[in-house]
C-alpha positions in Angstrom: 63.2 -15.7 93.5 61.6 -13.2 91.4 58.0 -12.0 92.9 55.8 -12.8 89.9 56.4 -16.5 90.6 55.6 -16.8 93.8 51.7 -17.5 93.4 52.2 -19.8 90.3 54.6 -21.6 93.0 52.2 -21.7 95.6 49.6 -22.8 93.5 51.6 -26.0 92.1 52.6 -26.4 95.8 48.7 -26.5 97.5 47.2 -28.6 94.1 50.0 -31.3 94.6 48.8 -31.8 98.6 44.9 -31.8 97.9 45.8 -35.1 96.1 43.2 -34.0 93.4 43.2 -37.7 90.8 43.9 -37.6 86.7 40.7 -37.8 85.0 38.0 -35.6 86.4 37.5 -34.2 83.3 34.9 -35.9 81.2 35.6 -37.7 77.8 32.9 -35.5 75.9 34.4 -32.0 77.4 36.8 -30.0 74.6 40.3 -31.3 74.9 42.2 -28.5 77.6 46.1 -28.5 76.5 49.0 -26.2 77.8 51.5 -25.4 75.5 54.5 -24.5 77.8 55.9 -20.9 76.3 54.6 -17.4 75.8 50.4 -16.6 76.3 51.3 -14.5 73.2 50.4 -17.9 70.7 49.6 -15.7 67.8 52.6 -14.2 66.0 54.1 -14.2 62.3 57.3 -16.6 62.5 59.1 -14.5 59.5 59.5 -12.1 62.1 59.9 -13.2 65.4 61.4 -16.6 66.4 58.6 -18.7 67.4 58.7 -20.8 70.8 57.3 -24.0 71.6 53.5 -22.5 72.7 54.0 -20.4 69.5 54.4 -23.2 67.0 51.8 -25.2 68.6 49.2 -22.7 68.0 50.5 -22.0 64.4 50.5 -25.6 63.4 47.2 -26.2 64.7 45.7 -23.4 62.3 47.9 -22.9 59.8 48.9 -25.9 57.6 51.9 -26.2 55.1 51.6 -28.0 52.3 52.8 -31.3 54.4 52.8 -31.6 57.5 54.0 -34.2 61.0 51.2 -36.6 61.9 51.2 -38.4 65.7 54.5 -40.7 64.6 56.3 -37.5 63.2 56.2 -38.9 59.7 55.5 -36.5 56.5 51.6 -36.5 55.8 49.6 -34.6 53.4 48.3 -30.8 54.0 47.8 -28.3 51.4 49.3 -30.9 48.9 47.3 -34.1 48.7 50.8 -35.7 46.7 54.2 -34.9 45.4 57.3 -36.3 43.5 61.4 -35.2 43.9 62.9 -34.7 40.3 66.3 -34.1 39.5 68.1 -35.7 42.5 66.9 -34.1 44.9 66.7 -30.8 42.9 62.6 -30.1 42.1 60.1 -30.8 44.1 56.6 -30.9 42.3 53.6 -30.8 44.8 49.8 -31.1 43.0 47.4 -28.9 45.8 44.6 -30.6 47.5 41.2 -28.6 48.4 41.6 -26.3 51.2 39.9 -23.4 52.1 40.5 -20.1 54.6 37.9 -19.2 57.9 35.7 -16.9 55.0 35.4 -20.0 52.5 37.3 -18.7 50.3 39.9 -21.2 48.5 43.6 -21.1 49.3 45.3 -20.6 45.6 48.3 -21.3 44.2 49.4 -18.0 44.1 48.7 -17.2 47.4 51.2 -20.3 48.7 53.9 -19.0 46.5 53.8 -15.9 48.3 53.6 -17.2 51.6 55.9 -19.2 51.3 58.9 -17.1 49.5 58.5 -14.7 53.0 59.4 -17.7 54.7 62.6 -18.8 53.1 63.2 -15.0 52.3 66.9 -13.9 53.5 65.7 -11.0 56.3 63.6 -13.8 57.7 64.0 -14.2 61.8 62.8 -18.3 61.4 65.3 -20.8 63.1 65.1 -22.6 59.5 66.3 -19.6 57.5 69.7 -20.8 56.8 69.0 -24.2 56.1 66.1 -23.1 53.5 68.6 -21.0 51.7 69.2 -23.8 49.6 66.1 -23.5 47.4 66.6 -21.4 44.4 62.5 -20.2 43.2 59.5 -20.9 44.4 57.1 -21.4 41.4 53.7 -21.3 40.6 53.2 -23.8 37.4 49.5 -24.4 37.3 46.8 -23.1 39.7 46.8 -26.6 41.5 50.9 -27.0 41.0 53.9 -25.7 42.9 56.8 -26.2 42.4 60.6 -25.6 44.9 63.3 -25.5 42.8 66.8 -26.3 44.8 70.3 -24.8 44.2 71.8 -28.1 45.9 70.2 -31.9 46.0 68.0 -32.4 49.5 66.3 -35.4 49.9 65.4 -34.5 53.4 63.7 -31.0 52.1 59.9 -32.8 53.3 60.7 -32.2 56.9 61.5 -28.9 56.7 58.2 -27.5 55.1 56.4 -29.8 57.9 57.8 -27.7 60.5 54.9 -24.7 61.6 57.4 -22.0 60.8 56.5 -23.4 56.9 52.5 -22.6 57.8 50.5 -20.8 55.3 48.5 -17.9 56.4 47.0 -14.5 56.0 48.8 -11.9 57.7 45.9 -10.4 59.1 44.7 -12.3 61.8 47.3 -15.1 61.0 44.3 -17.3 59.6 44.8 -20.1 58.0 43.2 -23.6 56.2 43.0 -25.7 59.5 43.4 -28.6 60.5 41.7 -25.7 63.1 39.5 -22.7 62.8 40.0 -20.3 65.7 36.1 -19.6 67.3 36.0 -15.6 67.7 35.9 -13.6 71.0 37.8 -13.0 74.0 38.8 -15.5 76.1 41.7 -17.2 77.9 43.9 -19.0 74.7 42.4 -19.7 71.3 39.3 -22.0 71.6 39.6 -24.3 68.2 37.0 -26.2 66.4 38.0 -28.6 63.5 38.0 -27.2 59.7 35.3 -28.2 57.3 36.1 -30.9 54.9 34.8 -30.9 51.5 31.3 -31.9 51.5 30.4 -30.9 55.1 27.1 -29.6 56.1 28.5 -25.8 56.8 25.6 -26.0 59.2 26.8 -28.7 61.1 28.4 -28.3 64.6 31.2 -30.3 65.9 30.9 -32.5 68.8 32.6 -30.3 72.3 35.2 -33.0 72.2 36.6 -32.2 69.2 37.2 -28.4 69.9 40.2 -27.6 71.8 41.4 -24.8 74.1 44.7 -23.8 74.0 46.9 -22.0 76.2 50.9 -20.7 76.4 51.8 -20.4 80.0 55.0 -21.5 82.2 55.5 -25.1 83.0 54.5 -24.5 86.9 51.3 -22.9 86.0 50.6 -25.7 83.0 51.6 -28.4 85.4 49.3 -27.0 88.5 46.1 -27.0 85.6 46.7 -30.4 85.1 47.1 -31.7 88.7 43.7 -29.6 89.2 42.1 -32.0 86.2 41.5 -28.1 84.8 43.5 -29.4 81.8 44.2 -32.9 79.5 47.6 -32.0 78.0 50.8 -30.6 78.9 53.2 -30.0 75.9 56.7 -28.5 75.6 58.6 -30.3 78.5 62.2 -29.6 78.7 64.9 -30.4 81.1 64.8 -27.0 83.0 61.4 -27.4 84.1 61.6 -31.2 84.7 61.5 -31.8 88.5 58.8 -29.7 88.6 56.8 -32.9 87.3 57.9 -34.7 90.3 57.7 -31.8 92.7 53.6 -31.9 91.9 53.3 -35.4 92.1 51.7 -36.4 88.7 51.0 -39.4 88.1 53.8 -42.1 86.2 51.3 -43.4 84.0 50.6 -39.6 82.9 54.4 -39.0 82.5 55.4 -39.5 78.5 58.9 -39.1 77.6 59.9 -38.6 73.3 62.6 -40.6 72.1 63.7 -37.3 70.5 66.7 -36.6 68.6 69.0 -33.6 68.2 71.7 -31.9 70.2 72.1 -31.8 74.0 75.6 -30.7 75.3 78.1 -28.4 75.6 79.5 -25.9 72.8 82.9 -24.1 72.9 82.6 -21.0 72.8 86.4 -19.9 73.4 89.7 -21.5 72.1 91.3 -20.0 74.4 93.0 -20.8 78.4 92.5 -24.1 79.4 90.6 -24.9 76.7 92.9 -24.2 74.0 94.0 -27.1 73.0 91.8 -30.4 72.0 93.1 -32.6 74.7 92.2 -30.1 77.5 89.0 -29.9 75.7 88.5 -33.9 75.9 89.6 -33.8 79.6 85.9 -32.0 80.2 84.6 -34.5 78.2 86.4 -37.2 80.0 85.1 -35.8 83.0 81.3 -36.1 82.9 79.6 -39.8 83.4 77.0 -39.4 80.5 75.4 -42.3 82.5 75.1 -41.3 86.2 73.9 -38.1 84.9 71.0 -38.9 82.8 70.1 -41.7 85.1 70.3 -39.3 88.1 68.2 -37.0 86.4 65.6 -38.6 84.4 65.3 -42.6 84.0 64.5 -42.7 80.8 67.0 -40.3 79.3 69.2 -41.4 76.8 72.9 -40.5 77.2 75.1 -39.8 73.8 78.7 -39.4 72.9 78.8 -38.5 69.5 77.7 -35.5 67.7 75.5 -37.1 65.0 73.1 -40.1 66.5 73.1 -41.9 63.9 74.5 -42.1 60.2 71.7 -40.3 58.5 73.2 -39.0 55.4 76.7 -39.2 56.5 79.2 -41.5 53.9 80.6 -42.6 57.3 79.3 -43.8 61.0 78.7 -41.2 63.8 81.9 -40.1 64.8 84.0 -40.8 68.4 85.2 -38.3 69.8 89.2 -38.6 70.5 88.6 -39.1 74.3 86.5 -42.0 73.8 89.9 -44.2 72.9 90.3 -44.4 76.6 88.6 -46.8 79.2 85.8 -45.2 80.7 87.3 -46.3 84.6 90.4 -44.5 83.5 88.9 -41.0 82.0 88.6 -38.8 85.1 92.5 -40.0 86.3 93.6 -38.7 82.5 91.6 -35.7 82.8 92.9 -34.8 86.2 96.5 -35.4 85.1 95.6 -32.8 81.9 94.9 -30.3 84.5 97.7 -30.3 86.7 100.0 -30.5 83.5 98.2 -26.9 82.7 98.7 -25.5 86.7 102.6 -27.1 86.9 102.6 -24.6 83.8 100.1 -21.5 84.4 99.4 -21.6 88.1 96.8 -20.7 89.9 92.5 -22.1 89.7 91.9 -23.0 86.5 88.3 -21.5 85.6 86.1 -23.0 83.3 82.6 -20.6 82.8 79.4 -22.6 81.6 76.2 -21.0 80.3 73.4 -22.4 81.0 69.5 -21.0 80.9 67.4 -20.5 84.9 65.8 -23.3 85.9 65.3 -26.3 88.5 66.6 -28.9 85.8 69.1 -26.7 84.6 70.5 -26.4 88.2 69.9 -30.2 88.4 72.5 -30.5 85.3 74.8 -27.8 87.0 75.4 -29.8 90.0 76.5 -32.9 88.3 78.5 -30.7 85.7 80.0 -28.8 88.4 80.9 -31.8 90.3 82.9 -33.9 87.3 84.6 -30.4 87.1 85.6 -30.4 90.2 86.5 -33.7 90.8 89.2 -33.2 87.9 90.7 -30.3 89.6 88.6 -27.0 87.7 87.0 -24.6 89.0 83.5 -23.9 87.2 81.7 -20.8 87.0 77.7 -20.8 86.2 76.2 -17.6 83.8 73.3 -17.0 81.8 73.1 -18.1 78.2 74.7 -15.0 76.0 76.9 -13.7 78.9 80.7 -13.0 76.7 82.3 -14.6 79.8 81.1 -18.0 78.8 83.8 -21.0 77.8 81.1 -23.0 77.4 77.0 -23.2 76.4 74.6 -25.8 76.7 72.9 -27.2 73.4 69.4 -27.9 73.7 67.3 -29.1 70.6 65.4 -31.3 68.6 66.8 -31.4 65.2 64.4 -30.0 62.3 65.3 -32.6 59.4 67.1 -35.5 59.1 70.6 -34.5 57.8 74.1 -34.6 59.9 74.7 -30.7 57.9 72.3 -29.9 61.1 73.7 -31.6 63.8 77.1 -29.8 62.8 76.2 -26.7 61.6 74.9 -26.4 65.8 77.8 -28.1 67.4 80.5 -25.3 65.4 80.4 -22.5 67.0 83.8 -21.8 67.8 85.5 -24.7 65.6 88.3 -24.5 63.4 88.1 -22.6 60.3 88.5 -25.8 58.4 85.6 -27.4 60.3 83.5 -24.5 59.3 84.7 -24.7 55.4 83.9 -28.5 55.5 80.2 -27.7 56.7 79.7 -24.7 54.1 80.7 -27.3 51.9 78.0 -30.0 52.7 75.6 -27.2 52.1 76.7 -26.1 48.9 77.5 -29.7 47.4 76.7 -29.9 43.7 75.6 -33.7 44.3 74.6 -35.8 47.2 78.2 -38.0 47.0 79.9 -34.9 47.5 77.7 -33.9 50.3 77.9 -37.1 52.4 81.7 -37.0 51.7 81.6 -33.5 53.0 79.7 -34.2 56.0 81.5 -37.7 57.1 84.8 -35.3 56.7 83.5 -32.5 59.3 82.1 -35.2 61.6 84.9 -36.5 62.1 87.0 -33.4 61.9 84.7 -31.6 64.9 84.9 -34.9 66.8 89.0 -35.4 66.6 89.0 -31.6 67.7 86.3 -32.1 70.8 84.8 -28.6 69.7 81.7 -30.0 71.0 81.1 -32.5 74.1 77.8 -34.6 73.5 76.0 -35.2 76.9 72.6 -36.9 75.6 69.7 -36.7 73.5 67.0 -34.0 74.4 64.9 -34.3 77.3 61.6 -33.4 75.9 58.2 -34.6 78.1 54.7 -34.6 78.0 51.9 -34.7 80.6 48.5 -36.8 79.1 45.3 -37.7 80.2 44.2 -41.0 79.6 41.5 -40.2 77.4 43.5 -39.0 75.0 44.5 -42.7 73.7 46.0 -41.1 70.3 49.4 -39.5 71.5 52.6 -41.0 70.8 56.2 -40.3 71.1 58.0 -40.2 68.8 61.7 -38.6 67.3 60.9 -35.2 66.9 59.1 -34.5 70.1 55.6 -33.1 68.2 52.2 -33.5 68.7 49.9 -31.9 66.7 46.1 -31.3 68.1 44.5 -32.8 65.2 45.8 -36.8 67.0 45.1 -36.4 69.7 42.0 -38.7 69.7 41.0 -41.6 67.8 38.5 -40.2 64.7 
């Protein structure tokens, strides 16, 4: 175990015997959260891939021009309205009032330019290829924008929602709010909420609507809260899951998102054992998507198919080929798969999986490892990015609400038809083509198995009982601005 987690260790270890209750914090103290990810929270997302922490801190004060409220539904920001033209093609937005930390009014001009970084070609944003579908960004009036689109999107909303969409100055990444950052040094950003138009700029907001935010590792976030030195832990993934347990939090302080997106294993080599689609489906026959999730987390949801629902599909989610047969009679076709390949090639066959450090990822490993074995292969456990890989885990919440995503994520080393089918989706001249398209590679990446479904995301939340305004929901965000009832 490396050195420099020993004391965070120690410290989850000692709060979690001292017994210490939720809710020794008092209801009119600033709200304490822990954004799990780096202590670095400021940082221009154009530039750098952004982590959870990171886009925390950037959606808290840095608004787009729409943005996710508590439910993660589309809510106003910089633009108080809008309307989609031209099927999906233009997108006019009509700018609210919004102002930066020196009073001075956000403009028109000043979004345009913000925002064409963002979607620019040379930017490092998780979004960047699925933003390359908008053709100019234009400024038509001095309270009008609008996004012109090379391809129909009806889905475009969620994507300028996300944080890496945020519109700030450079220096000092300040933006409109919903938070101001209070100057001076100090552990996190300390945040107190934006002026409205018509507030008293003399007025001083109540200490429980300011907000101190930290990035930090899930041990350390976890220990703060067990302490009652915190109200909120955000950013919970499966790798850091039985930690949760290991400090004895409370159930009742326990939230687990419904979240959607990708959680499973990508192929990474059509090569070996895994040349073929029905050696492919005997890994996929092999797992119990059932036991495992249940083993590992109650509430998890287990999945089978790539896309979790039609969304803009022209067809249902796809099975995959191995779902045909009987789930009692899966592992006893898989093992009969790999004998068929050692009767042929001799000798172990070796099937590499990359998966990221981590209790929860070593939880996940043991029940991976065992259906592997149990079928007569012999796994191997790397790091994420090693080139010995067969095989990489999958782990996120999708962005927007279109199956492009889900199969643009799952192809990594699909056929070269799959790949043309997706391409195809994104370029669509209309949406008929484009459902057509992305029915056709759903089912084509499913018939193929080059990507076994396992669940849904794990994604987890700790939360004091005073802050009565959090909610789960589908995309696994919570934005400081609801966490409490106004």
């Amino acid at each position: 175990m490396p050195p420099t987690r020993l004391p965070v260790i120690a410290l989850m270890l000692a709060v979690a015997a001292c017994g210490a209750p939720e809710g020794q914090r008092k209801d009119n103290a600033p709200v304490v959260v822990s954004a799990i990810g780096s202590d670095r929270l400021l940082v221009d997302p154009s530039t750098t891939a952004i982590d959870h922490a990171q886009a925390i801190a950037l959606a808290a004060t840095a608004q787009g021009l729409v943005r996710f409220d508590r439910s993660g539904q589309i809510e106003p920001a910089l633009a108080e309205r809008w309307n989609v033209f031209d099927d999906a093609r233009s997108y006019i937005f009509r700018l609210g009032e919004a102002t930066w930390p020196d009073g001075q009014p956000v403009t028109a001009g000043e979004i345009v330019r913000v925002l064409r970084r963002a979607v620019a070609t040379n930017s490092q944003s998780r979004l960047a290829p699925y933003l390359a579908v908008i053709d100019e960004i234009v400024e038509m009036t001095p309270q009008v924008i609008e996004v012109r689109l090379k391809s129909p999107r009806p889905d475009l909303l969620n994507l300028f929602a996300q944080p890496e969409m945020a519109v700030f100055r450079a220096r000092g990444f300040a933006g409109s709010g919903p938070f101001r950052i209070v100057p001076g040094k100090r552990d996190g950003l300390l945040l107190r909420p934006a002026e409205e138009p018509g507030d008293d700029p003399k007025a001083t907001p109540a200490p429980e609507e300011f907000v101190r935010l930290r990035g930090e590792r899930a041990a350390a976030a976890i220990a703060r809260f067990r302490e009652g030195a915190s109200d909120l832990v955000l950013g919970g993934t499966l790798v850091d899951w039985p930690i949760v347990a290991a400090a004895g939090i409370a159930p009742e302080n326990v939230r687990i998102d419904s979240a959607v997106g990708l959680f499973g294993l990508a192929i990474l080599r059509r090569d070996g054992f895994l040349a073929t689609p029905q050696n492919r489906a005997a890994v996929a026959m092999a797992i119990d998507r059932g036991a495992l999730t249940a083993a590992i987390a109650p509430d998890w949801a287990p999945a089978e198919t790539i896309l979790p629902v039609q969304m803009d599909s022209a067809a249902p989610p796809a099975p995959g080929s191995w779902m045909t047969v009987a789930p009692d009679q899966r592992r006893a076709l898989a093992s009969q798969r790999v004998r068929e390949w050692q009767s042929v090639h001799r000798g172990p066959v070796d099937v590499t999986l990359a998966l990221p450090a981590g209790a929860g990822a070593t939880l996940l490993w043991g029940h991976l490892a065992s259906a592997m074995i149990a079928i007569g292969l012999t796994p191997h456990r790397v790091a994420p990015g090693d080139p010995r890989a067969d095989l990489e885990l999958v782990d996120a919440v999708a962005p927007y609400d279109s199956g492009r995503w889900y199969l643009a994520n799952a192809c990594r080393a699909c056929s070269d038809d799959a790949a043309t089918l997706i391409a195809a989706a994104r370029d669509a001249p209309d949406l008929y083509n484009r459902t057509h398209r992305i029915a056709e590679a759903d089912a084509m990446l499913a018939s193929d198995v080059a990507f076994i479904p396992l669940a849904q995301p794990l994604r987890w939340s700790i939360v004091a009982l005073r802050l009565s305004n959090w909610q789960g929901n589908a995309r696994a965000w919570h934005p400081l601005n609801h966490l409490r009832k106004q």
